[in-house]
C-alpha positions as CSV (number, residue, x, y, z in Angstrom):
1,X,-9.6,73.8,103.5
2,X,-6.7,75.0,105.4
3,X,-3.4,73.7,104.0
4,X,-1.3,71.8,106.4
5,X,1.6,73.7,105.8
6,X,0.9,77.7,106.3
7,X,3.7,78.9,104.5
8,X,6.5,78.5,102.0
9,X,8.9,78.9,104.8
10,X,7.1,76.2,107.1
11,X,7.5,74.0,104.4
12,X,11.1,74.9,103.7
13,X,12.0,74.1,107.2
14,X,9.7,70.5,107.5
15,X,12.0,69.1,104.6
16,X,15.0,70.6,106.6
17,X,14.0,68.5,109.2
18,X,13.5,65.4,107.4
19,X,16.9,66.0,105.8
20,X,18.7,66.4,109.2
21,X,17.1,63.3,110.2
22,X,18.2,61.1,106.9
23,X,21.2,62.5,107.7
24,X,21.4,60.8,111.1
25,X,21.5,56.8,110.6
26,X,23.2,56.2,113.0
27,X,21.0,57.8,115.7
28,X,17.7,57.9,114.4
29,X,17.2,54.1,114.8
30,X,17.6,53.9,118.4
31,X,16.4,57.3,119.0
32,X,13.0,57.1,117.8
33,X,11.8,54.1,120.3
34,X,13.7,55.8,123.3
35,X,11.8,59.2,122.9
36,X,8.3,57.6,123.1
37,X,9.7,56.7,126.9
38,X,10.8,58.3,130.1
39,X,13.6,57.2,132.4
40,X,12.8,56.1,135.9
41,X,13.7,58.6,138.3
42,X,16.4,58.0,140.8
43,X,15.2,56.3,143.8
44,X,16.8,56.6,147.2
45,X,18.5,53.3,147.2
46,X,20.2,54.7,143.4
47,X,21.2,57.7,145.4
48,X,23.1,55.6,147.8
49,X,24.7,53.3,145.1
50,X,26.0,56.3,143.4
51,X,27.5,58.4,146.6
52,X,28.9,55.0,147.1
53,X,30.5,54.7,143.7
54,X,32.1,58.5,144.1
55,X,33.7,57.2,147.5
56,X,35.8,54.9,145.2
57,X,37.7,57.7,143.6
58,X,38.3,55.8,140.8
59,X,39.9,58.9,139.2
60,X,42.4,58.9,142.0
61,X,42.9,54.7,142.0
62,X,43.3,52.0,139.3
63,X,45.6,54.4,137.2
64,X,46.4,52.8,134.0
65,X,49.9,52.2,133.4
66,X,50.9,50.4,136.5
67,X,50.6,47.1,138.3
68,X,48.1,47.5,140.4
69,X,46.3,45.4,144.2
70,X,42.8,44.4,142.1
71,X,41.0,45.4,145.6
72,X,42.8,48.4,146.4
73,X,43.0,50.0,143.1
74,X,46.6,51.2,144.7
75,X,50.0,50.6,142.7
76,X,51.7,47.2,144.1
77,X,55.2,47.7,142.8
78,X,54.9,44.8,140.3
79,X,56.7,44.8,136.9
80,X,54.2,45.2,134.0
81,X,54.5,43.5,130.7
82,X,56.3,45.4,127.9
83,X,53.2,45.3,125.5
84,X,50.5,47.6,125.7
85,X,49.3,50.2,128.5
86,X,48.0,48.6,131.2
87,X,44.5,49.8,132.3
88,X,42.1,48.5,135.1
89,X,38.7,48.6,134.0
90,X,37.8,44.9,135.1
91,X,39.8,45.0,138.6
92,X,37.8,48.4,139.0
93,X,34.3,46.6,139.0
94,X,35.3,43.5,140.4
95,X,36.5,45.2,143.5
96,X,33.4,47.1,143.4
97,X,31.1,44.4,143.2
98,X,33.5,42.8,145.8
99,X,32.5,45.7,148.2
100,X,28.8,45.4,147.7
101,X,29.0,41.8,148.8
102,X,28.2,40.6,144.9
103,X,30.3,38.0,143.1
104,X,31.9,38.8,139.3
105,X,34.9,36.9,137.9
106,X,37.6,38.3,139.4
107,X,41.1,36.8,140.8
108,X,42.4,34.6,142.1
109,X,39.8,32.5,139.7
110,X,41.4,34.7,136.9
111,X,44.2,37.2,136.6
112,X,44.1,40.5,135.9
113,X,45.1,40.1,132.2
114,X,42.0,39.9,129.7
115,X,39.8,40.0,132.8
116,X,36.9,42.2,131.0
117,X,36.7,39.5,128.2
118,X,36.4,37.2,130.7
119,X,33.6,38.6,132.7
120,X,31.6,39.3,129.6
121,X,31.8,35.5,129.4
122,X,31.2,34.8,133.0
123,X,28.2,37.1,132.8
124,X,26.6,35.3,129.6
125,X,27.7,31.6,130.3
126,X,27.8,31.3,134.6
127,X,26.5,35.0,135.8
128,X,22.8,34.3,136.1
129,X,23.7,30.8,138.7
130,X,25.1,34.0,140.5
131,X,22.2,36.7,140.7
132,X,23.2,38.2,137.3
133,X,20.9,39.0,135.1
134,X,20.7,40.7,131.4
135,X,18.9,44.2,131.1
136,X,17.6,44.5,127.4
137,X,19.3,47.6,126.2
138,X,20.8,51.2,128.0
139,X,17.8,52.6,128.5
140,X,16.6,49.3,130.9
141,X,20.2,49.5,132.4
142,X,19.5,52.9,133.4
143,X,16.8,52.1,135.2
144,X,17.6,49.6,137.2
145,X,20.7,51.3,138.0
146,X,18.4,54.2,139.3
147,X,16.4,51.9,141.3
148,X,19.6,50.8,143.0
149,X,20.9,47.9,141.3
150,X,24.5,47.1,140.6
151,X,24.5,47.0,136.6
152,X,27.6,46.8,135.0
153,X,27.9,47.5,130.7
154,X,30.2,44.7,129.2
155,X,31.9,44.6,125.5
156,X,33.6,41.6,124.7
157,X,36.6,41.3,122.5
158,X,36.1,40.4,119.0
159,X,39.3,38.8,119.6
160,X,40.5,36.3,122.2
161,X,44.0,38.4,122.7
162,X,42.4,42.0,122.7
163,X,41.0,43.3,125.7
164,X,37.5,44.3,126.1
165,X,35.7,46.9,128.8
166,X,33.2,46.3,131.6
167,X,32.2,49.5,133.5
168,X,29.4,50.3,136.1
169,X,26.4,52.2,135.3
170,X,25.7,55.3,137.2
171,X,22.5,55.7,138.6
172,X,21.1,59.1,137.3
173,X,18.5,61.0,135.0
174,X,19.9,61.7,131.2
175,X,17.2,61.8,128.9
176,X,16.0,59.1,126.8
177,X,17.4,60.8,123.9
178,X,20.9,61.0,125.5
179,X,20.8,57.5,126.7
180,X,19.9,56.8,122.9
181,X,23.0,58.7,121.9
182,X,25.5,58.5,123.8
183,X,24.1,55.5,126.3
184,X,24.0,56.3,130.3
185,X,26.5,57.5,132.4
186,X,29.1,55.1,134.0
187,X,31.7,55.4,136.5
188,X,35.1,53.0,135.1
189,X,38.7,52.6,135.3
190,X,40.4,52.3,131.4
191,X,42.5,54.5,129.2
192,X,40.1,57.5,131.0
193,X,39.4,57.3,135.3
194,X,36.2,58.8,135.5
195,X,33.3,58.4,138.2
196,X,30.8,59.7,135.4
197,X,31.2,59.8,131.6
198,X,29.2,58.7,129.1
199,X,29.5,55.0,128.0
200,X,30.1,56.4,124.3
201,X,32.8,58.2,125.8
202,X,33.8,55.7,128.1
203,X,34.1,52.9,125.4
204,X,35.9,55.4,122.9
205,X,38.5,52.5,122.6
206,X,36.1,50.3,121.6
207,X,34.1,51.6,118.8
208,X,31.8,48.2,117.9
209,X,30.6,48.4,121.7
210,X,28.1,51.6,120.9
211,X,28.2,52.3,116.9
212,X,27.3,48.5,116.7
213,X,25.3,47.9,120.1
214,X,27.9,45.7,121.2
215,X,27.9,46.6,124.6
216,X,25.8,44.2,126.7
217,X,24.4,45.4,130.3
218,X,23.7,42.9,133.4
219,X,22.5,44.1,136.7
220,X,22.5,42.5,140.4
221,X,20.7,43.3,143.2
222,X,21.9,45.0,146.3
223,X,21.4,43.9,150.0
């Protein structure tokens, strides 16, 4: 009977493998269920949600640091409080979701300050009376993202007077592996502008909202 393994070598390298894999624990969890899928392509209608999301320029707008118009992302000449830097993450997606004709928290019905924690909130407690609902984990946000829904990834304070981090997914076509390991692509004001970077990235600050799959994702659909 021929042996499963052919060589030495070939058997050297399987163990290798397995090692690299043990290794992993982090990543190997998640990864295993996401590989045995594929991620919807990117339908016309995501096409148009992300060109849309570029002609933001958040990297140009919401600039941590300074008071900022919510809508406009555009500094307003306001004093900012002495603790902490400033950043814009939840005045980024509720103007967003303002210009898409969709409803988040957002002010006047709450200020700017610990806005993120309290959209994570909204979304869980009032969000769904609103269109919201909750995709069950990065891969299904990158989905409907790509079929040209508004869905925005939110992480939620462990602490009342800590802020949190919502972001918008960006529609596109990572693999299920990436999406596994360092979750889809979003577009997000913070400590980093970007109009793409990874949500691992993206949440940096935030360490619980990947390493513990803290991050929860809720998508909206689009007129």
């Amino acid at each position: 009977m021929k042996s499963f393994f052919p060589s030495a070598l070939s058997r050297r390298v399987f163990l290798a493998g397995a090692g690299l894999l043990a290794a992993a624990p982090d990543f190997a969890p998640a990864l295993a269920p996401a590989l045995a899928q594929s991620v919807s392509p990117v339908t016309a209608e995501g096409r148009k949600l992300a060109a849309a999301l570029d002609r933001f320029e958040v990297e140009k707008h919401w600039i941590a640091g300074v008071h900022v118009n919510w809508e406009t992302g555009d500094p307003d000449g306001r004093p900012v409080s002495a603790q902490g830097r400033h950043t814009h993450c939840s005045a980024f997606v509720a103007a967003a979701a303002k210009r898409f004709g969709v409803y988040i928290l957002r002010p006047p019905e709450h200020g700017q300050i610990l806005l993120a924690n309290a959209q994570s909130d909204w979304l869980k407690s009032t969000g769904a009376a609103h269109g919201w609902s909750r995709a069950a984990n990065a891969q299904a946000a990158q989905d409907l993202a790509n079929s040209g829904r508004l869905v925005v990834a939110a992480y939620r304070s462990r602490h009342d007077s800590k802020p949190g981090h919502i972001a918008i997914v960006r529609p596109g076509d990572p693999s299920a592996a990436v999406i596994a390991a360092q979750g889809p692509q979003v577009a997000q004001a913070g400590t980093v502008n970007s109009s793409s970077i990874s949500l691992r990235e993206g949440f940096a600050g935030h360490p619980a909202a990947w390493k513990n799959r803290e991050a929860e994702f809720f998508a909206h659909d689009l007129n």
